[in-house]
C-alpha positions as CSV (number, residue, x, y, z in Angstrom):
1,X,-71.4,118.6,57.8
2,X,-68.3,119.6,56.8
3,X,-64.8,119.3,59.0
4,X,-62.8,121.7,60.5
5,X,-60.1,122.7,58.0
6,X,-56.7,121.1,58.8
7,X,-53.7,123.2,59.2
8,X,-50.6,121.2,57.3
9,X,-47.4,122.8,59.8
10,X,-45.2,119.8,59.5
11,X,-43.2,121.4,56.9
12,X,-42.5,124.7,58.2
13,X,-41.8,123.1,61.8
14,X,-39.4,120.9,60.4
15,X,-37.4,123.8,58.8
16,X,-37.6,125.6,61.9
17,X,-35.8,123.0,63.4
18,X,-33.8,122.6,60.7
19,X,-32.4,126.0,60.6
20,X,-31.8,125.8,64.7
21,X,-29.7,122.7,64.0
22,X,-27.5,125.0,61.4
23,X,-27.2,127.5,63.9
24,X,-25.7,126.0,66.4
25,X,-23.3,124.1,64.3
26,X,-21.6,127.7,63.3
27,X,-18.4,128.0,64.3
28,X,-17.7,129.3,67.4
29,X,-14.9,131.4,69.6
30,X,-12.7,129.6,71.3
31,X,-13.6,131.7,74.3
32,X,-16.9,130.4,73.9
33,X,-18.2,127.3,76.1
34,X,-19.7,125.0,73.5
35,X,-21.7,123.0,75.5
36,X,-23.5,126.4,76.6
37,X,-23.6,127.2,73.2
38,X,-25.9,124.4,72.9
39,X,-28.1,124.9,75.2
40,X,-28.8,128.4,74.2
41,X,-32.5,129.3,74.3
42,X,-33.9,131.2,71.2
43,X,-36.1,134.3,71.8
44,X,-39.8,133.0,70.7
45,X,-40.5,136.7,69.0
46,X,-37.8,135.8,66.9
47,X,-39.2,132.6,65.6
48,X,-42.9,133.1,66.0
49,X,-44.8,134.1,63.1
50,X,-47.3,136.4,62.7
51,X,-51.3,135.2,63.2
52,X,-52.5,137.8,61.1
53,X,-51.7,137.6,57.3
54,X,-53.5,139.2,55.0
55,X,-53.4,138.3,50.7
56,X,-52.2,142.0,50.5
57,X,-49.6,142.5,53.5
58,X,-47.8,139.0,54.5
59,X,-45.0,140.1,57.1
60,X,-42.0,137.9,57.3
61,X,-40.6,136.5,60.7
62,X,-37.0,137.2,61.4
63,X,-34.9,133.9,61.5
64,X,-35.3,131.3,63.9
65,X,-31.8,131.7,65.1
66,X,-32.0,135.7,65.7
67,X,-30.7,135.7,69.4
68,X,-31.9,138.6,71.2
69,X,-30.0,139.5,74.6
70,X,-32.2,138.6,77.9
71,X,-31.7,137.3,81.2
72,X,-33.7,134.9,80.6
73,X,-32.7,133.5,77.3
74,X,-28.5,133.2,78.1
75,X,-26.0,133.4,75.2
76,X,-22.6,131.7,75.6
77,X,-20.5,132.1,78.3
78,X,-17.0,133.2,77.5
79,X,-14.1,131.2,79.4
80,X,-10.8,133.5,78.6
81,X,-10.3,137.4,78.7
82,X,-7.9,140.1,78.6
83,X,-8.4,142.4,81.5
84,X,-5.8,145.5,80.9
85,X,-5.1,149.2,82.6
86,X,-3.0,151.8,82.0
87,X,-0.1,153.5,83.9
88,X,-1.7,156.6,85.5
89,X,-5.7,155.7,85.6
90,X,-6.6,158.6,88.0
91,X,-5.2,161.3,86.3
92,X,-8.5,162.5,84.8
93,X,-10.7,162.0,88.1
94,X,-9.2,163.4,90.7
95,X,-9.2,167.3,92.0
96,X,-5.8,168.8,91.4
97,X,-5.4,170.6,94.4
98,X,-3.7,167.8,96.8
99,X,-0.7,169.0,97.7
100,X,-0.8,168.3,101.8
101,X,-1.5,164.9,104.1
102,X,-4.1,166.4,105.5
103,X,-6.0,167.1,102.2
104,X,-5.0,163.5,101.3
105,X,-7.1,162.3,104.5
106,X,-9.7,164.1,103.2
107,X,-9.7,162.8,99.6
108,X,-10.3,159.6,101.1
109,X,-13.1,160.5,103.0
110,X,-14.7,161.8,100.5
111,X,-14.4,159.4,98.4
112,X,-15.6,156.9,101.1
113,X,-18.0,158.6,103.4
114,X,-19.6,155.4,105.7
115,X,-15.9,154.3,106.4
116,X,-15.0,154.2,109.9
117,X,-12.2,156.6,111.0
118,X,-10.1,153.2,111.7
119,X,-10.5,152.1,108.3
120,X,-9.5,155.8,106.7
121,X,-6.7,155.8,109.1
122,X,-5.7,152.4,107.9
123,X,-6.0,153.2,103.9
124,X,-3.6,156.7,104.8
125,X,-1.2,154.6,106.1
126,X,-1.2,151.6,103.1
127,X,-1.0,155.1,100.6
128,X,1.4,156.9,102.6
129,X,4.3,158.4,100.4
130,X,8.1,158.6,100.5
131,X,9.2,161.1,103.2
132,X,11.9,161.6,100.3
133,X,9.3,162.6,97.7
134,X,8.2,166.3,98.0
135,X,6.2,168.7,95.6
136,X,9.6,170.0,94.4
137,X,10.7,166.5,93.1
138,X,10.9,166.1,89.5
139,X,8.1,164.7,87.5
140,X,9.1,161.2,85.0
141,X,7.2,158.0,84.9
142,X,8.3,155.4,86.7
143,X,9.5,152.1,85.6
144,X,7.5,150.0,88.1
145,X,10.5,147.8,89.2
146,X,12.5,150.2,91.4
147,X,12.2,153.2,93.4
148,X,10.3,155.7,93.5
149,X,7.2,154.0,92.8
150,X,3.6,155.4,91.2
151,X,2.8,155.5,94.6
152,X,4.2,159.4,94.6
153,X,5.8,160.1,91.5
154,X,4.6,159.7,88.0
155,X,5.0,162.1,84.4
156,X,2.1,164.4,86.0
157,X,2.8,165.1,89.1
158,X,4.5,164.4,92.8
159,X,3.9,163.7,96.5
160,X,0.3,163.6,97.6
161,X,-1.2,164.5,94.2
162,X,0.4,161.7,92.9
163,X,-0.9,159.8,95.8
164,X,-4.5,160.7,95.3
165,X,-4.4,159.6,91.2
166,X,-2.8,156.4,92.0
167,X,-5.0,155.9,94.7
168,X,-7.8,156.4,92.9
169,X,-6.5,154.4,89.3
170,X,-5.8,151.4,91.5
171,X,-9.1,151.0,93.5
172,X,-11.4,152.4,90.5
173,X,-9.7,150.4,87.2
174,X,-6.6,148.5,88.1
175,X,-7.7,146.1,91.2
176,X,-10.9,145.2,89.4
177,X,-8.9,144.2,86.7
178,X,-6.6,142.5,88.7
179,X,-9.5,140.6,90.7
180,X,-11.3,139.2,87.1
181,X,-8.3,138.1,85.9
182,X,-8.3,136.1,89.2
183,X,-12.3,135.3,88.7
184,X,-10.9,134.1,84.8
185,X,-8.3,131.8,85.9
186,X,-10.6,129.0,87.9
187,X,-12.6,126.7,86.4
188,X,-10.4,125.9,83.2
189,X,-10.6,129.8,82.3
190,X,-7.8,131.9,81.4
191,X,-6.9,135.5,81.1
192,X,-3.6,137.5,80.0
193,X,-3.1,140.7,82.1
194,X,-1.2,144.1,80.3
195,X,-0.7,147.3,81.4
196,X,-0.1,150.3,78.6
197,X,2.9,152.3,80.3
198,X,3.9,155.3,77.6
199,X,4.5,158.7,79.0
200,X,1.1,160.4,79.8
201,X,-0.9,156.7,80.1
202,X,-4.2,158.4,81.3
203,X,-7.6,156.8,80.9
204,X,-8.6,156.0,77.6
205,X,-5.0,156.9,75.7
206,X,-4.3,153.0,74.6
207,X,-7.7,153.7,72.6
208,X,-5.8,155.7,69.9
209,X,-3.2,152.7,70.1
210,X,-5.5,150.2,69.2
211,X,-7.7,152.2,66.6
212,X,-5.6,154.3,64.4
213,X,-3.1,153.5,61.9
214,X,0.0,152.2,62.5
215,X,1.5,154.4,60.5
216,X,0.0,157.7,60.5
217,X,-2.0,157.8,63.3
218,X,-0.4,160.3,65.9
219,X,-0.8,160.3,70.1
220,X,-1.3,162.2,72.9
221,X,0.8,160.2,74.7
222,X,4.5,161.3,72.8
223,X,6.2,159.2,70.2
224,X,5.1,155.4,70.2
225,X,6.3,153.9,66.8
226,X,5.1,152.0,64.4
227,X,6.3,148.5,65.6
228,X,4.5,149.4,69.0
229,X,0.8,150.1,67.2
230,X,1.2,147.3,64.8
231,X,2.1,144.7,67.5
232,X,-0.8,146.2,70.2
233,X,-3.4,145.8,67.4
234,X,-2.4,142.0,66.4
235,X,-2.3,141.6,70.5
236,X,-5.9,142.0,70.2
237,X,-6.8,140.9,66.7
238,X,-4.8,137.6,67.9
239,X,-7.4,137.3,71.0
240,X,-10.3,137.7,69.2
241,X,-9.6,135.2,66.7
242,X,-8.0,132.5,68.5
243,X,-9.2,133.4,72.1
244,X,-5.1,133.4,73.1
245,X,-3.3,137.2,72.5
246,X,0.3,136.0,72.6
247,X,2.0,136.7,69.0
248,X,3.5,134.3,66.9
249,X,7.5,133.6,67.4
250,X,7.5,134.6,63.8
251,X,6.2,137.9,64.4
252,X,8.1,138.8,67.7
253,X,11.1,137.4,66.9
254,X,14.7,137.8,68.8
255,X,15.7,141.7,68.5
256,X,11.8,142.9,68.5
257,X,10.9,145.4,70.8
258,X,7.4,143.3,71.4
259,X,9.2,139.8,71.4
260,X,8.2,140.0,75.0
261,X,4.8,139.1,74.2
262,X,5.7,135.7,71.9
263,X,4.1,132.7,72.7
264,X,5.6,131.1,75.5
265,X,6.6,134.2,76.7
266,X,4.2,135.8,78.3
267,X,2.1,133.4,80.1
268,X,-1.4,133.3,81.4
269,X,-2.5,134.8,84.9
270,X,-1.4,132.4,87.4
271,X,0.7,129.7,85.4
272,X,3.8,131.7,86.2
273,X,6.4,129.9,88.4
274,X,4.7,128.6,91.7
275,X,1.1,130.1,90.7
276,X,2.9,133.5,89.9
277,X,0.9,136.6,88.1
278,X,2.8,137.6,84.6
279,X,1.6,141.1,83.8
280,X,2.5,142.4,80.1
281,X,4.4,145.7,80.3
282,X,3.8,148.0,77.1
283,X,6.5,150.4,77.3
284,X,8.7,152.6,74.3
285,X,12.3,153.5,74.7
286,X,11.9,157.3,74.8
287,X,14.7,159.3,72.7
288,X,14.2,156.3,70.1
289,X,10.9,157.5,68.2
290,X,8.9,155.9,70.8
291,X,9.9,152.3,70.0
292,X,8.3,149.5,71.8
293,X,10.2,148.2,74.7
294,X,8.1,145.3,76.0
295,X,8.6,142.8,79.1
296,X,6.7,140.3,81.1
297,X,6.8,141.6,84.7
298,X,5.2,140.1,87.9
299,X,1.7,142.1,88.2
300,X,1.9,141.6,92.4
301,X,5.2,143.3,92.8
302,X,4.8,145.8,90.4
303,X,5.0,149.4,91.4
304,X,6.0,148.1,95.2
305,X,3.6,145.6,96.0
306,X,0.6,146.5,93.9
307,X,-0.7,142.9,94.8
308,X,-0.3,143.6,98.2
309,X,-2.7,146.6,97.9
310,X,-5.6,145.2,95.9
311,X,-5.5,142.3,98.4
312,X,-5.7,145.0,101.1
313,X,-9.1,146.4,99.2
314,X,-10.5,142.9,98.5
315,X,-10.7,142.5,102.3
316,X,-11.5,145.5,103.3
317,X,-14.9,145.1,101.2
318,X,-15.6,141.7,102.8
319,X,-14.8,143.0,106.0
């Protein structure tokens, strides 16, 4: 009688495992936690091979180290971030027709049909404008420090309009960003906050910033120079690599319009002074050629209380 014919899989199992070994010896982001990075679980169609195999056909299994995104099989969790915003969020999603308190109100309702008249009430009166600031005041961005605020004047428009974009930008982009730079900072995490403040800093505008070329590339948003582009796209090429955006003292020297950004400088989210928020300002000195005009600025002060407000949507969700 003859035996059952012996399959020989030490071999191949062996190299499996030796190739997941290899794997998670790569090197790795420093965003990355390593000892998740260890623990992450490899798809099984990624390593299994196929049952049927065929003299003429003989398909060949991806590598054993393919990851495949799944809930179930987690890949490694990052522990730092960047969470940024522009100056004037709302300007692309919000009706242009505000021009009154009363279509204000409604805005808001709108835009938050189950709240209870008490809370609507409440949210008119923390977005309320300057008495001051009417639709015949002139239109310039504002620097954030002083008044008038963003809160009702801005590069595109005045009063309630400006209002209803600000309004919008804070509770749609900015507060979120705000609150996972928060979520970032516990647990030995870290995140650098920067807002993107040229003249006409819609939605999407620091794209251009970040993907053309320094030199050529041109903007929607007026004249931002050279020195500007370069140092935005080493902000980011500097966090991708080393998982920490601040430049090098080399590179943002004394006299550079991005010096403000130098390591030591401009500090993580919450180890200001006492706990305090450091926000990256990205500004250019208009009548200059657009040249970059950085500073570190407090992110819960800015524009006149900006913490103040996301705190005020934070509990109004628990609530």
């Amino acid at each position: 009688m003859l035996g059952k014919r012996r399959h020989h899989h030490a071999p191949k199992r062996e190299r499996v495992h030796q190739l997941r070994r290899q794997a998670r010896t790569v090197g790795v982001h420093p965003c990355h936690r390593r000892e998740a990075h260890s623990r992450t679980t490899y798809h099984p169609i990624a390593s299994r091979q196929s049952k049927r195999r065929t003299n003429a056909h003989r398909r060949k299994a991806p590598p054993p180290f393919f990851l495949l995104p799944s809930p179930l099989f987690p890949t490694p969790e990052l522990k730092c971030r960047t969470p940024q915003s522009n100056g004037n969020e709302g300007r692309y999603f919000v009706p242009n027709n505000i021009t009154t308190a009363s279509r204000f109100l409604s805005f808001i309702s709108l835009n938050w049909p189950l709240a209870s008249s008490t809370a609507l009430a409440t949210i008119a009166s923390v977005y309320d404008i300057d008495p001051l600031i009417t639709a015949s005041h002139p239109k310039y961005d504002t620097d954030g420090l002083h008044p008038p605020y963003a809160t009702s004047v801005s590069g595109a428009a005045v009063s309630w309009q400006q209002a209803a974009y600000n309004l919008y930008g804070e509770t749609t982009f900015v507060c979120p960003a705000y609150w996972l730079a928060d979520a970032y900072t516990a647990k030995n995490k870290k995140a650098w906050r920067y807002q993107v403040s040229t003249p006409n800093a819609f939605h999407g505008v620091d794209i251009g910033f970040l993907t053309g070329d320094p030199v050529t590339a041109t903007s929607t948003s007026g004249p931002v120079g050279e020195e500007f582009r370069r140092g935005f796209q080493e902000v980011w090429g500097r966090f991708i690599v080393n998982g920490d955006p601040t430049l090098s003292v080399v590179g943002a020297g004394a006299g550079s319009g991005v010096a403000a950004a130098a390591e030591g400088r401009w500090r993580a989210w919450g180890e200001g002074p006492g706990g305090g928020r450091d926000m990256l300002n990205l500004n250019v000195t208009q009548g200059t050629a657009g040249r970059a005009d950085w500073s570190v600025v407090d992110a819960l002060a800015w524009e006149g209380g900006r913490g103040k407000r996301c705190a005020f949507w934070a509990g109004l969700g628990v609530n």
